[in-house]
C-alpha positions, 0 to 999 in steps of 0.5 A: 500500500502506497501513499493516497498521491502515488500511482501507478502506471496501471492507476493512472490508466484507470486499470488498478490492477494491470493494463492487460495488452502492456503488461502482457507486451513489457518487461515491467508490469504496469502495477510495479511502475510508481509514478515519480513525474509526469512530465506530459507524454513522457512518465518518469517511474520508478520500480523494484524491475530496474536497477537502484540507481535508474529510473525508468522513463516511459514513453508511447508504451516504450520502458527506457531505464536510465541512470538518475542523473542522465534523466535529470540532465534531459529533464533540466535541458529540456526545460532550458530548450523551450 
């Protein structure tokens, strides 16, 4: 059970328990997905799947693990881009 303001992947799709076609497609489950930042079409998200040190960065149904920093310094440039 997590904090009332966490979701899920899955809870965010309105499907609490799974996205059937993602979590038969992908490596992570919709369920084990915990938004950290939405940042519009891209979801930042962390997981027990990935590694301690990454985060996992979903975009059009696609599970780009990264290091901390690296997804940092993407979000921070594009902020500094627009």
């Amino acid at each position: 059970m997590h904090p009332r303001h966490m979701q899920t992947l899955a809870e965010l799709a309105g499907e609490p328990d799974g996205v059937a076609d993602w979590d038969e497609e992908q490596d992570i489950a919709s369920t084990r997905l915990l938004l950290t930042s939405n940042g519009g079409m891209v979801n930042y998200c962390v997981s027990p799947d990935v590694k301690s040190a990454e985060l996992a960065i979903v975009f059009e149904g696609d599970i780009d693990p990264v290091h901390y920093g690296t997804a940092l310094d993407r979000l921070l440039m594009r902020r500094l881009e627009r």
